[in-house]
PDB file of N, CA, C, O and CB in Angstrom:
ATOM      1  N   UNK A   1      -9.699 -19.868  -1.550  1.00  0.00           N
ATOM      2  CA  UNK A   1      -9.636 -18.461  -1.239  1.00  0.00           C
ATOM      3  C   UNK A   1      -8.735 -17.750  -2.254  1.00  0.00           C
ATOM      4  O   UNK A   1      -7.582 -18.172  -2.334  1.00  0.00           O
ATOM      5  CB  UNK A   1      -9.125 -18.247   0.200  1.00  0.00           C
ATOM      6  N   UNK A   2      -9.116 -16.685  -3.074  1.00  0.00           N
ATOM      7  CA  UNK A   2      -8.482 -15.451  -3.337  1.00  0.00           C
ATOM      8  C   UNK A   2      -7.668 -15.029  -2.734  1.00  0.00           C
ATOM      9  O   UNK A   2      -7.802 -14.710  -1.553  1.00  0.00           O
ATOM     10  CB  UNK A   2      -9.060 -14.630  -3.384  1.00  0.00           C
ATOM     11  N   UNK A   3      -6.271 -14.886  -3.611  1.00  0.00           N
ATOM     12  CA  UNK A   3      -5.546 -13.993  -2.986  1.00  0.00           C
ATOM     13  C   UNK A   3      -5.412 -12.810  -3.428  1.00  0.00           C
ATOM     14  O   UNK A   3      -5.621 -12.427  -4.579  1.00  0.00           O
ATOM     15  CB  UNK A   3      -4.546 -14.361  -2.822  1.00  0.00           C
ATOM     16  N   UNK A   4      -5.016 -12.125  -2.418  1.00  0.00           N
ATOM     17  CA  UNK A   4      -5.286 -10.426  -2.837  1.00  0.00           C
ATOM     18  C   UNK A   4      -4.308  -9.564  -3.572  1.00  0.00           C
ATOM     19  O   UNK A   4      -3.088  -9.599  -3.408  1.00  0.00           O
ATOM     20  CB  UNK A   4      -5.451  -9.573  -1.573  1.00  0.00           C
ATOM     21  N   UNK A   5      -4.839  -8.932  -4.243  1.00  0.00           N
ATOM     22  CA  UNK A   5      -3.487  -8.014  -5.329  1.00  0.00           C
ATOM     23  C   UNK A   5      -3.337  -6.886  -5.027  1.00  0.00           C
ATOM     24  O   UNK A   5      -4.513  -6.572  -4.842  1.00  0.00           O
ATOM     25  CB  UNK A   5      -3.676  -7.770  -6.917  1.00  0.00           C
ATOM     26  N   UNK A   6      -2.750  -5.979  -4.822  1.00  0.00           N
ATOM     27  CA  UNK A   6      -2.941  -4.778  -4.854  1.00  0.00           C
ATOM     28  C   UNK A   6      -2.210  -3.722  -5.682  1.00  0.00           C
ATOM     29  O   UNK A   6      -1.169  -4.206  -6.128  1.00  0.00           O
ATOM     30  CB  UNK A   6      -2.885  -4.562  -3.794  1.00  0.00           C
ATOM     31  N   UNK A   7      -2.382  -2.511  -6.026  1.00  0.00           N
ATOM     32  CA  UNK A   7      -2.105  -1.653  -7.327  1.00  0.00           C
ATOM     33  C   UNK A   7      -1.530  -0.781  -6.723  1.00  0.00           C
ATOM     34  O   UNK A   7      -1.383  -0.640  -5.509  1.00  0.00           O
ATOM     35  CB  UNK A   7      -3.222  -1.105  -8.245  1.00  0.00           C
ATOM     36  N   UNK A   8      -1.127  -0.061  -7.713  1.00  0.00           N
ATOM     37  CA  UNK A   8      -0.571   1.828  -6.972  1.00  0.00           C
ATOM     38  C   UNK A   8      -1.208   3.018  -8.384  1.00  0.00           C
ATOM     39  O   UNK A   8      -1.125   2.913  -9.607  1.00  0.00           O
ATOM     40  CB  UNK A   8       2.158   2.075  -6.875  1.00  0.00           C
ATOM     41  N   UNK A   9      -1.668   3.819  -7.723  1.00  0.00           N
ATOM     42  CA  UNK A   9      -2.555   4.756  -8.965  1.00  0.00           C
ATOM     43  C   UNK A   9      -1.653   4.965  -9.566  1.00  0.00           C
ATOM     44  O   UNK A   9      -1.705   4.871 -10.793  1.00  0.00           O
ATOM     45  CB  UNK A   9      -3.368   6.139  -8.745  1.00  0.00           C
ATOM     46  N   UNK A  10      -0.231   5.409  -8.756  1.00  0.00           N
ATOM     47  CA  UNK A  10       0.860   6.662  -9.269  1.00  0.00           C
ATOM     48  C   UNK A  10       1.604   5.522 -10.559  1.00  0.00           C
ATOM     49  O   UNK A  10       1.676   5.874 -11.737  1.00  0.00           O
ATOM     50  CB  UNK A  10       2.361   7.393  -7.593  1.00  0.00           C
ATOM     51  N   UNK A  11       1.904   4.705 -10.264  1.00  0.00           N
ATOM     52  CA  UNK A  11       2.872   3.981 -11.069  1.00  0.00           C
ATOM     53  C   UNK A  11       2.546   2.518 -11.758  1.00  0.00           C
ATOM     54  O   UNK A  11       3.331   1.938 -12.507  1.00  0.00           O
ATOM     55  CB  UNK A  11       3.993   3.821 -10.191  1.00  0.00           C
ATOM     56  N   UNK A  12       1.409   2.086 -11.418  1.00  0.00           N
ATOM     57  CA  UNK A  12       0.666   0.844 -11.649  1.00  0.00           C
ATOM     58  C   UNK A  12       0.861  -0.056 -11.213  1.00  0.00           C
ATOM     59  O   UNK A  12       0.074  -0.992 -11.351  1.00  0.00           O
ATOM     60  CB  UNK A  12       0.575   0.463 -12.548  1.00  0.00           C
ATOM     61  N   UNK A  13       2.255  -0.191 -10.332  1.00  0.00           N
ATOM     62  CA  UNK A  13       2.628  -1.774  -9.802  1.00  0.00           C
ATOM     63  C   UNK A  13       1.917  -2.383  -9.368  1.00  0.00           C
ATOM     64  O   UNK A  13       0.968  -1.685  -9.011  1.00  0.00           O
ATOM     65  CB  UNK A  13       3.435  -2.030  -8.947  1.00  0.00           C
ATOM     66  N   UNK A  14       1.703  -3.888  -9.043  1.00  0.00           N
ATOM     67  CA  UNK A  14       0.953  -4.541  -9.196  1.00  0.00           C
ATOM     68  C   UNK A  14       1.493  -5.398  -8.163  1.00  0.00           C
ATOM     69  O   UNK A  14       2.714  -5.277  -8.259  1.00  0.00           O
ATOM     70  CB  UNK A  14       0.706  -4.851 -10.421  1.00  0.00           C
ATOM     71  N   UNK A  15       1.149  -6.414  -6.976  1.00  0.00           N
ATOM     72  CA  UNK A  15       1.749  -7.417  -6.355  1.00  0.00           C
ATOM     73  C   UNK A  15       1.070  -7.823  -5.335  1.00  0.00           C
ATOM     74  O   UNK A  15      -0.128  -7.578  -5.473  1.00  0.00           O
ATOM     75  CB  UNK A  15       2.904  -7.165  -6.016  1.00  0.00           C
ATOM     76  N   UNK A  16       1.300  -8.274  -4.495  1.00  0.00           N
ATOM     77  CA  UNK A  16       1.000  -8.818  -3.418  1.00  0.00           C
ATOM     78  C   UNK A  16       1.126  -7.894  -1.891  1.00  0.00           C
ATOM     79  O   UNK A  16       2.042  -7.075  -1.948  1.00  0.00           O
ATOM     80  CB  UNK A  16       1.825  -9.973  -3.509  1.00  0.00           C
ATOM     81  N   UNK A  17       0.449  -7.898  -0.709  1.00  0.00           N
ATOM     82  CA  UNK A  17       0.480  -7.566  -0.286  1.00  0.00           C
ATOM     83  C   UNK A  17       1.565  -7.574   0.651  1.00  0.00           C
ATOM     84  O   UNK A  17       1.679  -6.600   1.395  1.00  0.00           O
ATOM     85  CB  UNK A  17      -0.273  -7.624  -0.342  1.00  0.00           C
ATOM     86  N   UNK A  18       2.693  -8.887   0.761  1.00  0.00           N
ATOM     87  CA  UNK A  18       3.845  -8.941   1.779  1.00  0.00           C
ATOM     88  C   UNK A  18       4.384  -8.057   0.919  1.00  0.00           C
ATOM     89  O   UNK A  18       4.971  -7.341   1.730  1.00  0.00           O
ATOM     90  CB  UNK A  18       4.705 -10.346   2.211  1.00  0.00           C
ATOM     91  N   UNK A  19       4.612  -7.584  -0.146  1.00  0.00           N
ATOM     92  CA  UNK A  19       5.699  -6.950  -0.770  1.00  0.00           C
ATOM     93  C   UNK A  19       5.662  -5.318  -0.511  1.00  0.00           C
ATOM     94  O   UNK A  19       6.659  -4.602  -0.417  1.00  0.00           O
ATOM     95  CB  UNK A  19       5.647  -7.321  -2.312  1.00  0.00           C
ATOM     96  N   UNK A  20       4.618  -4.998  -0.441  1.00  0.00           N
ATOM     97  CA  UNK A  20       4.401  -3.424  -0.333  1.00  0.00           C
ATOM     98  C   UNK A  20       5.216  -3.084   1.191  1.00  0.00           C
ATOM     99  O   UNK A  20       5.159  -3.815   2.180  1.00  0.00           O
ATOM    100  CB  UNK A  20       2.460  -2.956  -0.305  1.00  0.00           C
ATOM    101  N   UNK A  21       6.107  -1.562   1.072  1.00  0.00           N
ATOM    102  CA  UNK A  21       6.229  -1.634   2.155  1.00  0.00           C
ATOM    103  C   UNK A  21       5.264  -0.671   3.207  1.00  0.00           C
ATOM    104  O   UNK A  21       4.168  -0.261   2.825  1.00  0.00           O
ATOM    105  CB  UNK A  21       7.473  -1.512   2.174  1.00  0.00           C
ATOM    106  N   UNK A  22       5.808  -0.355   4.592  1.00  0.00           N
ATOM    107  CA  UNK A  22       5.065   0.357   5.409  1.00  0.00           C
ATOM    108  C   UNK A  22       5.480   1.469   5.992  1.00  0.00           C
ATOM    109  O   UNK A  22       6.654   1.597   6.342  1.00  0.00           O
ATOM    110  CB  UNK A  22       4.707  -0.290   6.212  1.00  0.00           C
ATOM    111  N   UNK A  23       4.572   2.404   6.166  1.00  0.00           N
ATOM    112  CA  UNK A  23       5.322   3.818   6.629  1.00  0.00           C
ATOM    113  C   UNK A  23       4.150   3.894   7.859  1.00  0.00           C
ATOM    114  O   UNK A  23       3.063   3.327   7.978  1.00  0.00           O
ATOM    115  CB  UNK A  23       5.390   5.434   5.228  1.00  0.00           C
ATOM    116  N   UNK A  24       5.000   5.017   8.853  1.00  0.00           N
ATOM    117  CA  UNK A  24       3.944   5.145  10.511  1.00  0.00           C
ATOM    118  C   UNK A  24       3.896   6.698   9.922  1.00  0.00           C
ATOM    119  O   UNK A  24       4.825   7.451   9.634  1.00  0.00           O
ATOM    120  CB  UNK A  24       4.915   4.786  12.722  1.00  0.00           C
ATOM    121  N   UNK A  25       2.597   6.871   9.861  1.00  0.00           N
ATOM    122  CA  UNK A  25       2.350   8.422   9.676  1.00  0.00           C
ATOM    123  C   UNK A  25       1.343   8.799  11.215  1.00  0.00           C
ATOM    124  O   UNK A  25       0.730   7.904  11.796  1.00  0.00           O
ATOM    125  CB  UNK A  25       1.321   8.770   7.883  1.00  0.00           C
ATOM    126  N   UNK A  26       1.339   9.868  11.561  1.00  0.00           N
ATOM    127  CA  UNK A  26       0.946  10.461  12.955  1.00  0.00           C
ATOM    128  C   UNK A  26      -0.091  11.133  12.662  1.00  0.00           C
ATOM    129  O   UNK A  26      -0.049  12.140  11.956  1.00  0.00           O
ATOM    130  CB  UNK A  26       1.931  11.345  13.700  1.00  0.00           C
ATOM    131  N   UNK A  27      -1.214  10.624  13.204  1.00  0.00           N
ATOM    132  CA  UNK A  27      -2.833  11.298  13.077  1.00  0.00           C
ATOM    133  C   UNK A  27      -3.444  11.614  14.175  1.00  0.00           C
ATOM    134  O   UNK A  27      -3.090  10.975  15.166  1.00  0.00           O
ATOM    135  CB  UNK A  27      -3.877  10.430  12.470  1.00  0.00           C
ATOM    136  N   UNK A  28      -4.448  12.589  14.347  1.00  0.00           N
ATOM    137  CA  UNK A  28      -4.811  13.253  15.813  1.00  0.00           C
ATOM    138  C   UNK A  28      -4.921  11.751  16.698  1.00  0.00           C
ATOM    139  O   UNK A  28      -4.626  11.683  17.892  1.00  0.00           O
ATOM    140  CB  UNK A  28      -6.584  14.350  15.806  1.00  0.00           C
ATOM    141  N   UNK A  29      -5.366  10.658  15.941  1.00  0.00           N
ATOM    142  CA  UNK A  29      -6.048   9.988  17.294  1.00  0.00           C
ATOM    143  C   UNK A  29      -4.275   9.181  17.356  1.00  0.00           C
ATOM    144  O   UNK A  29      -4.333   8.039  17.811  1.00  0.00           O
ATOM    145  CB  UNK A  29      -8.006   8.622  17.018  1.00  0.00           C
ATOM    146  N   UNK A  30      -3.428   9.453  17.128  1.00  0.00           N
ATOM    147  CA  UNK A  30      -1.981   8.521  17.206  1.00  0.00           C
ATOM    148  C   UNK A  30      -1.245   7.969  15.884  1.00  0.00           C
ATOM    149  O   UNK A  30      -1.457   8.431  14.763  1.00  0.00           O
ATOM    150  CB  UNK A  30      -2.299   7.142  18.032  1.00  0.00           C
ATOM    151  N   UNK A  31      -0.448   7.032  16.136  1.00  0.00           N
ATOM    152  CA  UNK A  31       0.383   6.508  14.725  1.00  0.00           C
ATOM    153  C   UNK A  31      -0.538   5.712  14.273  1.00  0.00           C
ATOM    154  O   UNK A  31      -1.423   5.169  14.935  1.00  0.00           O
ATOM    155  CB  UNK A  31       1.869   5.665  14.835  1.00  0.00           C
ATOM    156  N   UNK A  32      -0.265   5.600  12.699  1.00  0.00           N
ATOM    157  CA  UNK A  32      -1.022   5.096  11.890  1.00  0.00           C
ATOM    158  C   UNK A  32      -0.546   4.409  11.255  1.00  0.00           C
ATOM    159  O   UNK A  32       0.363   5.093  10.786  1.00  0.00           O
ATOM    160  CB  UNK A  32      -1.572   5.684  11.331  1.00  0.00           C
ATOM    161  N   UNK A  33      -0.426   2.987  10.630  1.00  0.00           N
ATOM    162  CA  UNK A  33       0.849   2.273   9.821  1.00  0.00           C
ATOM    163  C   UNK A  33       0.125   2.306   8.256  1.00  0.00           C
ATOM    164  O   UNK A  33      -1.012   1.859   8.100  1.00  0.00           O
ATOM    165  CB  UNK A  33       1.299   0.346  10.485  1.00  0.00           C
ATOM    166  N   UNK A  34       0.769   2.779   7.331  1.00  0.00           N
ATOM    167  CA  UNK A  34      -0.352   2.472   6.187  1.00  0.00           C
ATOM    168  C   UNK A  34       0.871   2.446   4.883  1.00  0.00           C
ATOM    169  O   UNK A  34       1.936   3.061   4.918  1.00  0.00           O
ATOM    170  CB  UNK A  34      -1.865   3.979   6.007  1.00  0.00           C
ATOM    171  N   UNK A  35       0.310   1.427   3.587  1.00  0.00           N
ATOM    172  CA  UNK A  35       0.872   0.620   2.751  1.00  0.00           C
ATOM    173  C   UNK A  35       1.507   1.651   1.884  1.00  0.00           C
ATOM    174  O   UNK A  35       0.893   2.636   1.475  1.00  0.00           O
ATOM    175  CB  UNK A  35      -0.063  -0.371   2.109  1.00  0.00           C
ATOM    176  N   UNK A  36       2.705   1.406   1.626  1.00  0.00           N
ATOM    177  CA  UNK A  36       3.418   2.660   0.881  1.00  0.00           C
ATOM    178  C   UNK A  36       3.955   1.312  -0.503  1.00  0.00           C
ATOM    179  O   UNK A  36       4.390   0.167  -0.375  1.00  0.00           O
ATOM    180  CB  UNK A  36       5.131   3.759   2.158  1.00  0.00           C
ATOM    181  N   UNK A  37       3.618   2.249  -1.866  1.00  0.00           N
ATOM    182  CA  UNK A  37       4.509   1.072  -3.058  1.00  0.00           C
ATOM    183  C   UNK A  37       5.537   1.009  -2.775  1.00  0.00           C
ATOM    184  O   UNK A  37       6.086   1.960  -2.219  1.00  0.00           O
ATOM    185  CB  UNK A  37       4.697   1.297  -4.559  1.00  0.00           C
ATOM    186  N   UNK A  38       6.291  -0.329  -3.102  1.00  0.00           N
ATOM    187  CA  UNK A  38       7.729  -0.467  -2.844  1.00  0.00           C
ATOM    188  C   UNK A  38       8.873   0.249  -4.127  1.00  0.00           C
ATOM    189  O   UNK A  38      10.067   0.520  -4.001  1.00  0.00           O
ATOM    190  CB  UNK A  38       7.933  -2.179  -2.695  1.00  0.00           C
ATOM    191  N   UNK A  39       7.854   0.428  -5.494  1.00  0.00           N
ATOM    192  CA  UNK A  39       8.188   1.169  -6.729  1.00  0.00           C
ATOM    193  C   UNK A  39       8.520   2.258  -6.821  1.00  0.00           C
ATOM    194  O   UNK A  39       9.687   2.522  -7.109  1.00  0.00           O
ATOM    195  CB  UNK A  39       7.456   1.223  -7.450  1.00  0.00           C
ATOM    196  N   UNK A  40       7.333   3.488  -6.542  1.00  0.00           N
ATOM    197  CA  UNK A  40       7.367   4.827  -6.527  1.00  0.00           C
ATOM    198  C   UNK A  40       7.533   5.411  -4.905  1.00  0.00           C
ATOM    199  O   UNK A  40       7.858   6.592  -4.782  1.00  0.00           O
ATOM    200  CB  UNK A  40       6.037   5.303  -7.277  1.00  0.00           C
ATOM    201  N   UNK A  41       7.344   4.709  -3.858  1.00  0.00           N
ATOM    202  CA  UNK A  41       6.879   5.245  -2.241  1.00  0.00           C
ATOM    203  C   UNK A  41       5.361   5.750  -2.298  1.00  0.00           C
ATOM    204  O   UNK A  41       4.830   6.266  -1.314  1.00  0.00           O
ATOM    205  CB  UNK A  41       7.930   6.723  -1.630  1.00  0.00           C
ATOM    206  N   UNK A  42       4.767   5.587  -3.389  1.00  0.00           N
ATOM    207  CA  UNK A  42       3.650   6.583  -3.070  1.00  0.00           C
ATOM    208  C   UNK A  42       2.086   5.894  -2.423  1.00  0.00           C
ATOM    209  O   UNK A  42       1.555   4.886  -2.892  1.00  0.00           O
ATOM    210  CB  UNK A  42       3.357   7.392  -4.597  1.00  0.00           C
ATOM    211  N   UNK A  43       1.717   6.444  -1.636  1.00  0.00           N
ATOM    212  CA  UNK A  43       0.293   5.894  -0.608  1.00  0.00           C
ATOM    213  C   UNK A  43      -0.554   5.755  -1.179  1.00  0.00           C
ATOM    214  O   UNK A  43      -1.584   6.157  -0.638  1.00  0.00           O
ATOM    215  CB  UNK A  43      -0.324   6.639   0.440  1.00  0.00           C
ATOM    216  N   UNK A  44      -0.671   5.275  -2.253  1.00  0.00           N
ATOM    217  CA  UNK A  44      -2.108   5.261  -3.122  1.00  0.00           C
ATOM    218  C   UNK A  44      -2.412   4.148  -3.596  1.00  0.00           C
ATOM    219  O   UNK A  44      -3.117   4.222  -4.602  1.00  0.00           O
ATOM    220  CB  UNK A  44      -2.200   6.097  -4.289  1.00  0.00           C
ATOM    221  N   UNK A  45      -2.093   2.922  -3.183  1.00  0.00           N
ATOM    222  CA  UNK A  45      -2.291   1.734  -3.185  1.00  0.00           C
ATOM    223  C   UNK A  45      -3.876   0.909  -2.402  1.00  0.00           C
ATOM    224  O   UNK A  45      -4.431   0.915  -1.303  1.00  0.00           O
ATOM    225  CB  UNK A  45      -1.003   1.413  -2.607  1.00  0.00           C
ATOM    226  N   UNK A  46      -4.044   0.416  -3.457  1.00  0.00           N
ATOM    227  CA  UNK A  46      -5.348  -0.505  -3.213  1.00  0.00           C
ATOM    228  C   UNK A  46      -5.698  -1.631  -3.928  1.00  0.00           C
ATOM    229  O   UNK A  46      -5.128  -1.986  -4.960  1.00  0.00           O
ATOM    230  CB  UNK A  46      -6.443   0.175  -3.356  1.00  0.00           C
ATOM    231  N   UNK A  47      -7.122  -2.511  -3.124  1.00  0.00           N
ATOM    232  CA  UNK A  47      -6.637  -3.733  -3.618  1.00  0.00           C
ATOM    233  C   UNK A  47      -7.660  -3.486  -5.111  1.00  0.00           C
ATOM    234  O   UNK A  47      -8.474  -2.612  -5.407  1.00  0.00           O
ATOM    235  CB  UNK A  47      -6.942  -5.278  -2.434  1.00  0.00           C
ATOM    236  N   UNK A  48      -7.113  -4.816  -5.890  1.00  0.00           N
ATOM    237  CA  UNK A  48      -7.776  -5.230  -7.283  1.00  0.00           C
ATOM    238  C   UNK A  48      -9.187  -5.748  -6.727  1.00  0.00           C
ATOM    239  O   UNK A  48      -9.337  -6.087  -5.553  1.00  0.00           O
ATOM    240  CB  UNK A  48      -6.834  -6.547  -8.235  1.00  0.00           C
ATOM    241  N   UNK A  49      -9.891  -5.767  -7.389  1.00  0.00           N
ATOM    242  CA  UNK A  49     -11.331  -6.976  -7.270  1.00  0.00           C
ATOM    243  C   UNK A  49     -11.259  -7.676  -8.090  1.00  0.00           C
ATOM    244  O   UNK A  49     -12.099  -8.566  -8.217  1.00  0.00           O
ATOM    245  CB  UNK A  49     -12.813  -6.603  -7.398  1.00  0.00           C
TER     246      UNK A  49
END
């Protein structure tokens, strides 16, 4: 199995997914937990193929 990488648009970091951290942002249907870079903070992280 592949392991998974993931990026950040804003700043390029590059790593693994335990490393990124997490922020609870609040959406109509409730809290939402979603992957923030541990580099810049910024939410624009996704994985490599």
């Amino acid at each position: 199995m592949e392991s998974i990488i993931l990026k950040c648009k804003q700043c390029n970091w590059q790593g693994s997914p335990e490393e990124v951290d997490w922020e609870v942002v609040e959406t109509c249907t409730g809290n939402d937990k979603v992957e923030v870079c541990p580099s810049c903070g910024s939410m624009e992280v996704y994985p490599l193929k």
